[in-house]
Every structure is written in structure tokens, then in C-alpha cells.
Biopython code that builds the backbone (N, CA, C, O; Angstrom):
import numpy as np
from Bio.PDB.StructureBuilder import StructureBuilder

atoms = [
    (1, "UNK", "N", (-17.283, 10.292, 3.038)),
    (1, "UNK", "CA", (-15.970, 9.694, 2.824)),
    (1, "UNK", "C", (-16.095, 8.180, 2.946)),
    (1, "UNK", "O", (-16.625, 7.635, 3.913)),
    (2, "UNK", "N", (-15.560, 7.521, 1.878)),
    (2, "UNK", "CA", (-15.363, 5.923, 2.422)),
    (2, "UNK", "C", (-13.721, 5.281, 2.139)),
    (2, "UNK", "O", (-12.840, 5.230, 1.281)),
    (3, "UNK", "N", (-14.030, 4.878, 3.452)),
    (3, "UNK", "CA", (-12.368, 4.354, 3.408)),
    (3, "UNK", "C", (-11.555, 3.649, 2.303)),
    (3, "UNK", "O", (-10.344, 3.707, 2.092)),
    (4, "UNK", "N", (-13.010, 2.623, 1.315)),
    (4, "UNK", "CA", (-12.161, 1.869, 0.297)),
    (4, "UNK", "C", (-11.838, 3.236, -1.180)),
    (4, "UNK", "O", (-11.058, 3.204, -2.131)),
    (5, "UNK", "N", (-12.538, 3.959, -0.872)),
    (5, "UNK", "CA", (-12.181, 5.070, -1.874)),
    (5, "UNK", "C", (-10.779, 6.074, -1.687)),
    (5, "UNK", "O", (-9.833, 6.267, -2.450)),
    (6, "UNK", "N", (-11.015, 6.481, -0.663)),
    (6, "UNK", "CA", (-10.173, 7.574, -0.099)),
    (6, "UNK", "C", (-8.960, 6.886, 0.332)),
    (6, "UNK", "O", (-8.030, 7.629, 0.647)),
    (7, "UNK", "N", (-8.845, 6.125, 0.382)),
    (7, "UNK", "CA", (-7.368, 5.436, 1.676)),
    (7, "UNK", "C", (-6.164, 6.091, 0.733)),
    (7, "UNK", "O", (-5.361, 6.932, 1.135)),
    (8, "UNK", "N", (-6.228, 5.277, -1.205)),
    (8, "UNK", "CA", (-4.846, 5.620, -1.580)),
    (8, "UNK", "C", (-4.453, 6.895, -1.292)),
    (8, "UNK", "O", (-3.298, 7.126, -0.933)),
    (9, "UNK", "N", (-5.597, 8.082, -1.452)),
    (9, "UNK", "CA", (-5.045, 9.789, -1.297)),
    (9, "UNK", "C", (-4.185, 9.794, 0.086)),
    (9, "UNK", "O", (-3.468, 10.788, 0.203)),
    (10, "UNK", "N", (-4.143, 8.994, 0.993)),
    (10, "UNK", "CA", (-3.570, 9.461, 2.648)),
    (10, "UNK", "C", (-2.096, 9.095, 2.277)),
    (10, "UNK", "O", (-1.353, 10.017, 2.614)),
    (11, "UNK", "N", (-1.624, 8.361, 1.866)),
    (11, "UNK", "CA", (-0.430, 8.219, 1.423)),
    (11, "UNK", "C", (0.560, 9.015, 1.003)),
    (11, "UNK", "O", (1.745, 8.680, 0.977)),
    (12, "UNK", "N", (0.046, 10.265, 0.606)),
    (12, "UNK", "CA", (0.565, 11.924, 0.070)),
    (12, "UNK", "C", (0.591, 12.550, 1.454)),
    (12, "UNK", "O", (1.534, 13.175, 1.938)),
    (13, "UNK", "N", (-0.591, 12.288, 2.023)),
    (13, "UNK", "CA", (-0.418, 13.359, 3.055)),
    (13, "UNK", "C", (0.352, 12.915, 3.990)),
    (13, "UNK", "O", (1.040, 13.685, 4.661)),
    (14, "UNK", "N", (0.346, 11.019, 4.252)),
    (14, "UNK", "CA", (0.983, 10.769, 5.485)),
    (14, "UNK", "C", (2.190, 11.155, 5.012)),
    (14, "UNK", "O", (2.594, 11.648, 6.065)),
    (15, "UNK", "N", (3.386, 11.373, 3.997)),
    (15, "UNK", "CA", (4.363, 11.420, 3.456)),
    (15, "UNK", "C", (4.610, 12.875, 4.240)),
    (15, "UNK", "O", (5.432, 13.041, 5.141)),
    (16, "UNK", "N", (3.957, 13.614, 3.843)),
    (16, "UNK", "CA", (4.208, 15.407, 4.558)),
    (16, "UNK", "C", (3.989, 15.400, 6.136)),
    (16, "UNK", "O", (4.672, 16.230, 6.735)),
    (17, "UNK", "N", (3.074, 14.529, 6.979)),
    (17, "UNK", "CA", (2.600, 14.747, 8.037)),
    (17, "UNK", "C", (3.203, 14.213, 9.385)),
    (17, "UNK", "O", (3.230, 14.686, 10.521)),
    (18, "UNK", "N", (3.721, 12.938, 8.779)),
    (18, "UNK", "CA", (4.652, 11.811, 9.088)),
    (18, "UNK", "C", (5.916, 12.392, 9.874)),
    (18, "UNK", "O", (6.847, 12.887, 9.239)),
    (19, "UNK", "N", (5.931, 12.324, 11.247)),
    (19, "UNK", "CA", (6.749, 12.869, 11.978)),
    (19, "UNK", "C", (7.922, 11.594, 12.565)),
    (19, "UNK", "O", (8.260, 11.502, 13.745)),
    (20, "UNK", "N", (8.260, 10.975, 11.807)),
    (20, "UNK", "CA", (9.161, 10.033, 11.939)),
    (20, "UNK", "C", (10.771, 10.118, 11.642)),
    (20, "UNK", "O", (11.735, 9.665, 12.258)),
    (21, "UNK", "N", (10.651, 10.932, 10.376)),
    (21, "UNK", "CA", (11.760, 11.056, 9.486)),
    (21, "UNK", "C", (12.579, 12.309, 10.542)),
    (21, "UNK", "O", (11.997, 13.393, 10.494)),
    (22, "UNK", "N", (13.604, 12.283, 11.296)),
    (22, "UNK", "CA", (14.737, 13.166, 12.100)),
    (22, "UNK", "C", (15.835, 14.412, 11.503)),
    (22, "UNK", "O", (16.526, 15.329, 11.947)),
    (23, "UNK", "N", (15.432, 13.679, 10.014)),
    (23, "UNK", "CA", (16.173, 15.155, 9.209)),
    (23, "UNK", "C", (15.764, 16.503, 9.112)),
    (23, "UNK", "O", (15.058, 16.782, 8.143)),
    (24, "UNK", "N", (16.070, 17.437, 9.942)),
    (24, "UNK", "CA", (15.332, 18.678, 9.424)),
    (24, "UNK", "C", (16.072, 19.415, 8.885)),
    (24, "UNK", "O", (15.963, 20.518, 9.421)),
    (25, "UNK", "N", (17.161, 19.431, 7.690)),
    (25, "UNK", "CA", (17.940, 19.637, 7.530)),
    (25, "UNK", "C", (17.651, 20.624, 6.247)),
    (25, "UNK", "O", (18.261, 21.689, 6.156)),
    (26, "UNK", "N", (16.569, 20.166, 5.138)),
    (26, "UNK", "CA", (15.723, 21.071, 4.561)),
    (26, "UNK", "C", (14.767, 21.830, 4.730)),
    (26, "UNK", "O", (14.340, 22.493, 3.785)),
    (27, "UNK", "N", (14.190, 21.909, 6.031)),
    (27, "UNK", "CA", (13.710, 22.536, 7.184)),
    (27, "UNK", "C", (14.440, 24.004, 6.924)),
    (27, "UNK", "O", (14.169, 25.024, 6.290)),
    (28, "UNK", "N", (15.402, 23.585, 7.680)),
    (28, "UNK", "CA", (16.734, 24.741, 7.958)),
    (28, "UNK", "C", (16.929, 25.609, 6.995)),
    (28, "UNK", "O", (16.594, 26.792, 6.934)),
    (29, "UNK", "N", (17.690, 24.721, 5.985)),
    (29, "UNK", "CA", (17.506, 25.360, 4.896)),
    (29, "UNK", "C", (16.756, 26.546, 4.517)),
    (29, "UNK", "O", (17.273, 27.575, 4.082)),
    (30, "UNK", "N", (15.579, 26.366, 4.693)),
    (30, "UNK", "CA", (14.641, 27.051, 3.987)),
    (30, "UNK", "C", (14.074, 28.313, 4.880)),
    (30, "UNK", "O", (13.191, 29.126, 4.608)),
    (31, "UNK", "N", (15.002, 28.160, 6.177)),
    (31, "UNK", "CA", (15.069, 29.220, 7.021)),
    (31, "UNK", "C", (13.767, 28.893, 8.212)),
    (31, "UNK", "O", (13.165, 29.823, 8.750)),
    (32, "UNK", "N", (13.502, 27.621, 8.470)),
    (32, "UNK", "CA", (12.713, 27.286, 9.084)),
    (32, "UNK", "C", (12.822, 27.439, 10.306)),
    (32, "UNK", "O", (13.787, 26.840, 10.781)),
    (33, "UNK", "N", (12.043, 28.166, 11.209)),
    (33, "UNK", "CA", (12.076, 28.046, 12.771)),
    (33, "UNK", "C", (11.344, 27.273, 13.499)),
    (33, "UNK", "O", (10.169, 27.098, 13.176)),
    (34, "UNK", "N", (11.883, 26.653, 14.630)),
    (34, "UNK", "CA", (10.709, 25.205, 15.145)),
    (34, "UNK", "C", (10.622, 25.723, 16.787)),
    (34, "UNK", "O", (11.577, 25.823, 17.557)),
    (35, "UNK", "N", (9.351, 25.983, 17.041)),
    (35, "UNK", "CA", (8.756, 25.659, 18.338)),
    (35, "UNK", "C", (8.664, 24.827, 19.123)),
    (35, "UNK", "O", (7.587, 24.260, 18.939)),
    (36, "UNK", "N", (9.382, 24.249, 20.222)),
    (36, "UNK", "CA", (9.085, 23.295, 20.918)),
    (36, "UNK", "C", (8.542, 23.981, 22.270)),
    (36, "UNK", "O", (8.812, 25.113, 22.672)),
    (37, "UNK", "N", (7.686, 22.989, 22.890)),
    (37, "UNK", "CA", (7.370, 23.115, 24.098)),
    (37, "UNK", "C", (7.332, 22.001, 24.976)),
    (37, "UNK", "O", (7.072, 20.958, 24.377)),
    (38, "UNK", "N", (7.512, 21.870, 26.247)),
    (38, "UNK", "CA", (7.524, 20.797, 26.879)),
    (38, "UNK", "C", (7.070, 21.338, 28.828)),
    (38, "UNK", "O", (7.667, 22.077, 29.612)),
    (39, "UNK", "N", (6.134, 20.755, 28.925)),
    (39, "UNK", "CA", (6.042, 21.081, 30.072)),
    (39, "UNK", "C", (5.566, 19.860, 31.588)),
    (39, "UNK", "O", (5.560, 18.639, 31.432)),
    (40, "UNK", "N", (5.337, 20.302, 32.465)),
    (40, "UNK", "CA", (5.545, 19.315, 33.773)),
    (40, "UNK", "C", (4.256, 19.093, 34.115)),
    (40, "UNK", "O", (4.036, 17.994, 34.623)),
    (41, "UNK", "N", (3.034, 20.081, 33.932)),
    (41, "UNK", "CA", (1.764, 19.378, 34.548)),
    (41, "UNK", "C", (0.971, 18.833, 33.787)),
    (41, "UNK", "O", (-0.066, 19.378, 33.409)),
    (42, "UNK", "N", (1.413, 17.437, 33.378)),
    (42, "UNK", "CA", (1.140, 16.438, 32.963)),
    (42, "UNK", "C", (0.244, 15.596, 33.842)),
    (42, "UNK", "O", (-0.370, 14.866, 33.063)),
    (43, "UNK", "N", (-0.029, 15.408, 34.741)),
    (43, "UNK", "CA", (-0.735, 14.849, 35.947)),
    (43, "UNK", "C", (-2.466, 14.226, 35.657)),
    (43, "UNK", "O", (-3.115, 13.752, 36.589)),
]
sb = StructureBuilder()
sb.init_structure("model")
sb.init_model(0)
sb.init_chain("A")
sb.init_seg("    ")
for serial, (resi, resn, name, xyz) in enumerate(atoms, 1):
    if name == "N":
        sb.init_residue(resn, " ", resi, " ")
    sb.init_atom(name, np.array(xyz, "f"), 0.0, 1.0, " ", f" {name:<3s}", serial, name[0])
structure = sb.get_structure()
């Protein structure tokens, strides 16, 4: 892999992967179920 080759392709994926965007609203839609977990022994 070299970065000056490959970089434009990440741009597709960061678009899908990209956990920024707060809408999950087509998520839902589509009958989507979401897992969260959160836990305390963090230490």
C-alpha cells in the first residue's frame, strides 16, 4: 500500500465509517438495532 496512491479511496470509506454525523434516523428506518455498552472498570 502507498499512501500517495491509496489516500483518495479512504474518502468513501471514511464517509460510511465516520462516526460523527448524530442522525440515525435512516438507521431506524431500516429497522436497525444499536448496541451500546458502557462500563466502569476503566482503571
Amino acid at each position: 500500500m502507498q499512501l500517495e496512491r491509496d489516500a483518495p479511496g479512504f474518502g468513501f470509506i471514511e464517509s460510511i465509517l465516520n462516526a460523527t454525523d448524530p442522525d440515525l434516523s435512516a438507521f431506524q428506518q431500516r429497522g436497525g438495532k444499536l448496541l451500546m455498552y458502557f462500563g466502569w472498570g476503566e482503571e
